[in-house]
C-alpha positions as CSV (number, residue, x, y, z in Angstrom):
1,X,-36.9,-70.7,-67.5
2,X,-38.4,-67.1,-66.7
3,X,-37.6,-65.4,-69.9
4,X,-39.2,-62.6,-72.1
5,X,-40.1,-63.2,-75.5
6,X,-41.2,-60.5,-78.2
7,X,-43.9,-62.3,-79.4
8,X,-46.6,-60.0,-79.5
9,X,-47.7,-56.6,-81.5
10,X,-45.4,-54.0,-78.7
11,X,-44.0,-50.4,-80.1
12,X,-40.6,-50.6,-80.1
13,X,-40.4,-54.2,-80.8
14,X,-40.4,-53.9,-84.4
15,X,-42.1,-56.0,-86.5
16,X,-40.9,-58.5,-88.9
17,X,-42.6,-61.0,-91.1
18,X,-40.8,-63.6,-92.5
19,X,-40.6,-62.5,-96.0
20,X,-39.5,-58.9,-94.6
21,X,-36.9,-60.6,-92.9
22,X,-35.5,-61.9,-96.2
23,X,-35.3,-58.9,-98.0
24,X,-33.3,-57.5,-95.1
25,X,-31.1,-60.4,-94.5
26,X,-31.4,-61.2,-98.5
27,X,-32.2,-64.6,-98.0
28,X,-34.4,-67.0,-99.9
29,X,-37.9,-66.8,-98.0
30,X,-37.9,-71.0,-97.5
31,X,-34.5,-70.8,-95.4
32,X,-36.0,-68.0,-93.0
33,X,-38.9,-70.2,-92.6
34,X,-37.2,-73.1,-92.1
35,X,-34.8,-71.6,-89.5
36,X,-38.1,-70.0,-87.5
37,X,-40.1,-72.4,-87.7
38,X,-37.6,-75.8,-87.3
39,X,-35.5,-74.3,-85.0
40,X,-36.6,-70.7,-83.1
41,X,-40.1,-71.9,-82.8
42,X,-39.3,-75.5,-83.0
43,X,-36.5,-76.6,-80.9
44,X,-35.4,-73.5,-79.3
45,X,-39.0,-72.2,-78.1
46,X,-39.9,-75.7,-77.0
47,X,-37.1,-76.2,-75.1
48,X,-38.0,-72.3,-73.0
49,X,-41.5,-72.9,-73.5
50,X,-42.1,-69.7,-75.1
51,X,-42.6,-68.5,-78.7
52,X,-40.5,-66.0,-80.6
53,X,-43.3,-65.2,-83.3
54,X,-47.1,-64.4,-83.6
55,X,-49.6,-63.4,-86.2
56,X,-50.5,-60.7,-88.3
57,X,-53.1,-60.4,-90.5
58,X,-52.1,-64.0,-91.5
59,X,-48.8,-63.6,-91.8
60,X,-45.9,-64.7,-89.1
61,X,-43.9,-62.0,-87.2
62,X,-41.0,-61.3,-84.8
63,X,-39.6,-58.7,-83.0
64,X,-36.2,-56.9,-83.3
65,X,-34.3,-59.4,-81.5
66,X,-35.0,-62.0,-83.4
67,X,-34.1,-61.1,-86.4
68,X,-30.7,-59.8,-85.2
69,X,-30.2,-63.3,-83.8
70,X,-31.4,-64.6,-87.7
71,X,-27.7,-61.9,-88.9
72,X,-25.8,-63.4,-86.3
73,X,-26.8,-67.1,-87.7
74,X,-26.1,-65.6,-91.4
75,X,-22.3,-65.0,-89.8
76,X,-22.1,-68.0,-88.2
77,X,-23.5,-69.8,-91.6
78,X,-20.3,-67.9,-93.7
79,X,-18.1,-68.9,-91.1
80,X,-19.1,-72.8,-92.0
81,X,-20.6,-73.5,-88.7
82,X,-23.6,-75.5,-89.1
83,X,-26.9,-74.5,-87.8
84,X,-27.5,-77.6,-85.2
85,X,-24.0,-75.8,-83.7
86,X,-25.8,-72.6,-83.6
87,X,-28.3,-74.2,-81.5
88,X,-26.3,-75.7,-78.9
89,X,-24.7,-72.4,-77.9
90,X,-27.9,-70.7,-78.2
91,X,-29.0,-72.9,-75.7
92,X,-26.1,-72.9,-73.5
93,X,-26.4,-69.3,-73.4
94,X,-30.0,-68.2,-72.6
95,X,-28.8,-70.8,-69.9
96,X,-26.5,-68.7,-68.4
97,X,-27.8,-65.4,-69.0
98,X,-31.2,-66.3,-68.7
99,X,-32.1,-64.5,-71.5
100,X,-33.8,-66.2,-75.1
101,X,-31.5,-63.7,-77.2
102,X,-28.1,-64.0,-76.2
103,X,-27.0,-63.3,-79.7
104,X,-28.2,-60.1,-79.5
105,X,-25.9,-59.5,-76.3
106,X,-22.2,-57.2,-76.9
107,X,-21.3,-59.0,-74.2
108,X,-21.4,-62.3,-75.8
109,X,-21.0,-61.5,-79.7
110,X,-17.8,-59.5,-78.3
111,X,-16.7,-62.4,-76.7
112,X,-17.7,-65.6,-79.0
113,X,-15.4,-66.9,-81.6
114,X,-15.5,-69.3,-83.8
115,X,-12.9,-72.1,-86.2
116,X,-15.8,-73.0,-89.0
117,X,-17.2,-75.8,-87.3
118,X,-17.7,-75.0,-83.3
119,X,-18.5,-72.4,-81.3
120,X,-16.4,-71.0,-78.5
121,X,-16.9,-67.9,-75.9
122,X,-13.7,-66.4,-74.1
123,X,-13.9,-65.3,-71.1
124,X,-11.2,-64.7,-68.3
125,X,-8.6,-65.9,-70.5
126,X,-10.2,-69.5,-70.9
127,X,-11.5,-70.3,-73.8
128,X,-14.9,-73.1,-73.8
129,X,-16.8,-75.0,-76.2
130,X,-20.5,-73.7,-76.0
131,X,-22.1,-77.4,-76.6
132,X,-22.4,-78.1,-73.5
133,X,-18.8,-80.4,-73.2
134,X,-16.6,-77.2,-72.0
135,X,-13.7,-78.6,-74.0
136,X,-10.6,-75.8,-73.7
137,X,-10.4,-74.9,-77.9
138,X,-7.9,-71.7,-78.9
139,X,-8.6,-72.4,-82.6
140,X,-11.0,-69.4,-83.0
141,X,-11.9,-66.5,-85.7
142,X,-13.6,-63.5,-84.6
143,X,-17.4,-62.2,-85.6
144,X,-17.5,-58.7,-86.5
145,X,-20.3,-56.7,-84.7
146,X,-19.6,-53.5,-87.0
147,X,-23.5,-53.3,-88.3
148,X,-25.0,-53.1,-84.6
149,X,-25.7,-50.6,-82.4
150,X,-26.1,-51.5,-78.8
151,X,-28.1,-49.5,-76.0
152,X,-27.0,-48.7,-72.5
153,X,-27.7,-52.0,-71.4
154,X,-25.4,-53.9,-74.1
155,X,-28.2,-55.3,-75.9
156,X,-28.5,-54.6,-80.3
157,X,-30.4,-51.7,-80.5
158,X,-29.9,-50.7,-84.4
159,X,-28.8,-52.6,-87.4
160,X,-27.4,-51.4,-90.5
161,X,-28.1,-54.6,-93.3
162,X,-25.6,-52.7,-95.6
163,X,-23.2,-51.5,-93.2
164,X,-23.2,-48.2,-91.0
165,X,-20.9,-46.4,-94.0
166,X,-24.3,-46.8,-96.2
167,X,-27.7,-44.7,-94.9
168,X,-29.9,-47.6,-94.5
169,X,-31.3,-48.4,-90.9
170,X,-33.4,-51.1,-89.2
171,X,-34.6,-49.4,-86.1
172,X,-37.6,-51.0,-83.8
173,X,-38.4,-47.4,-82.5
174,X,-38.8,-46.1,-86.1
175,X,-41.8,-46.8,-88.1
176,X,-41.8,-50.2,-86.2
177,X,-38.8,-51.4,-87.4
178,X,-39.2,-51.4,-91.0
179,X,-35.8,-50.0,-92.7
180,X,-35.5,-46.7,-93.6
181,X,-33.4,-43.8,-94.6
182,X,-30.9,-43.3,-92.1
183,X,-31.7,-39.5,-92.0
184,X,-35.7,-39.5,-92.8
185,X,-38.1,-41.7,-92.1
186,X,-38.4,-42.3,-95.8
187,X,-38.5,-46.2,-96.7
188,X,-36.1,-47.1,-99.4
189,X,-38.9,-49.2,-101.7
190,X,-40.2,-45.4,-102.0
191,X,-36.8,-44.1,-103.8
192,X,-36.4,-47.0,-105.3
193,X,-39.7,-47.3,-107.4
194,X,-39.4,-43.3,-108.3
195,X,-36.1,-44.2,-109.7
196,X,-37.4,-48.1,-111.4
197,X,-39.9,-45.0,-113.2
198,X,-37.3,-43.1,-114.6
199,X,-36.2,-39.9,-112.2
200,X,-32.8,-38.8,-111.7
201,X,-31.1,-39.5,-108.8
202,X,-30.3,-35.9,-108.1
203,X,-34.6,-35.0,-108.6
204,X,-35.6,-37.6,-106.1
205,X,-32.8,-36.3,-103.2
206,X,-34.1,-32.5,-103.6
207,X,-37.7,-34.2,-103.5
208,X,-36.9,-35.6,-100.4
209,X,-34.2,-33.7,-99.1
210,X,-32.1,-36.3,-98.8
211,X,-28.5,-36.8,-100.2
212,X,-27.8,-38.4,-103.7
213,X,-25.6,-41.1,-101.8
214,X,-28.7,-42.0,-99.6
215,X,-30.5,-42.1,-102.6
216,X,-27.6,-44.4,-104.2
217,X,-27.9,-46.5,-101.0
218,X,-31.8,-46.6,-100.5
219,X,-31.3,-48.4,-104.7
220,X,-28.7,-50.4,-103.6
221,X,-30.6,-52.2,-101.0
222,X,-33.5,-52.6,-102.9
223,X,-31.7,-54.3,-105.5
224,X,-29.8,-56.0,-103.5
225,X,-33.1,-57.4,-102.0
């Protein structure tokens, strides 16, 4: 399949190790690995001949897409769909759209439902099974897409791991990609150990000249984390 992978050091790719990954989707480090290593580099990447990470400085990286497609499993996951699921209409997909991200397409996460056990995109009015059976299914439940941002050509641009009503942004074209203030450039482990030290909320947002609720938001992911 001609497809283009991010796996290699590119600006505006972001860059994502795996443990980084966790403390943005606040997972436990051995499931991220697990799901990269089993199944992205595994199953999926063998299957388009391509990989979806490389190294750096010993450890293992992705690009932006990647780790969106890592939320979208998360989703999938609290939805009770299992991961081999996941996989099938991954596959079916990048099939289709010739593309080894769909799941960071608004035209598919827009259009893909789900019941807790299978996967289904609508389209046209007709809705299919995305396993590769194309069994009709109308027993669906909808996966919200309100922490993305999309670009012009309908493909995740932004992420906000706390939601977009909390200042915290994942950006690949911002200090490549790590998360950051929503309105600096600041990175929220930065508040956050200022305040672990003892300074008052409102000190650290004139310091900055930020807002006490991006200061409240910049803890609140690092806690979280």
């Amino acid at each position: 399949m001609g497809v283009d992978f991010e796996n290699e050091l590119s600006i505006g790719n972001g860059i994502y190790t795996i443990r980084e990954i966790a403390r943005i989707l606040r997972l436990p480090y051995s499931k991220v690995h697990r799901w990269l290593n089993t199944y992205w580099e595994g199953e999926l990447g063998k299957f388009f001949e391509g990989n979806y990470s490389w190294k750096v400085e010993n450890s293992q990286a992705v690009g932006f897409h990647t780790l969106i497609e890592f939320y979208i499993l998360v989703q999938f996951a609290e939805a009770g769909v299992k991961t081999r699921e996941v996989l099938k209409a991954h596959i079916e997909l990048s099939k289709e759209l010739q593309t080894p991200f769909p799941f960071a397409q608004r035209n598919v996460l827009e259009k893909i439902r789900t019941d807790g056990k299978k996967i289904f995109l609508t389209s046209n009015g007709i809705t299919c099974t995305l396993d590769g059976t194309k069994q009709l299914n109308l027993s669906f439940i909808r996966l919200f897409l309100k922490n993305l941002e999309f670009d012009s050509d309908l493909v995740a641009s932004r992420f906000w791991p706390l939601g977009k009503d909390k200042g915290i942004l994942v950006d690949p074209r911002r200090k490549f990609g790590h998360p950051v203030v929503n309105t600096s450039n600041i990175y929220p482990e930065t508040i956050y150990n200022l305040y672990k030290a003892g300074e008052p909320e409102k000190f650290i947002a004139f310091t900055y000249e930020i807002s006490e609720e991006d200061v409240r938001h910049a803890i609140e992911y690092c806690e979280a984390a």
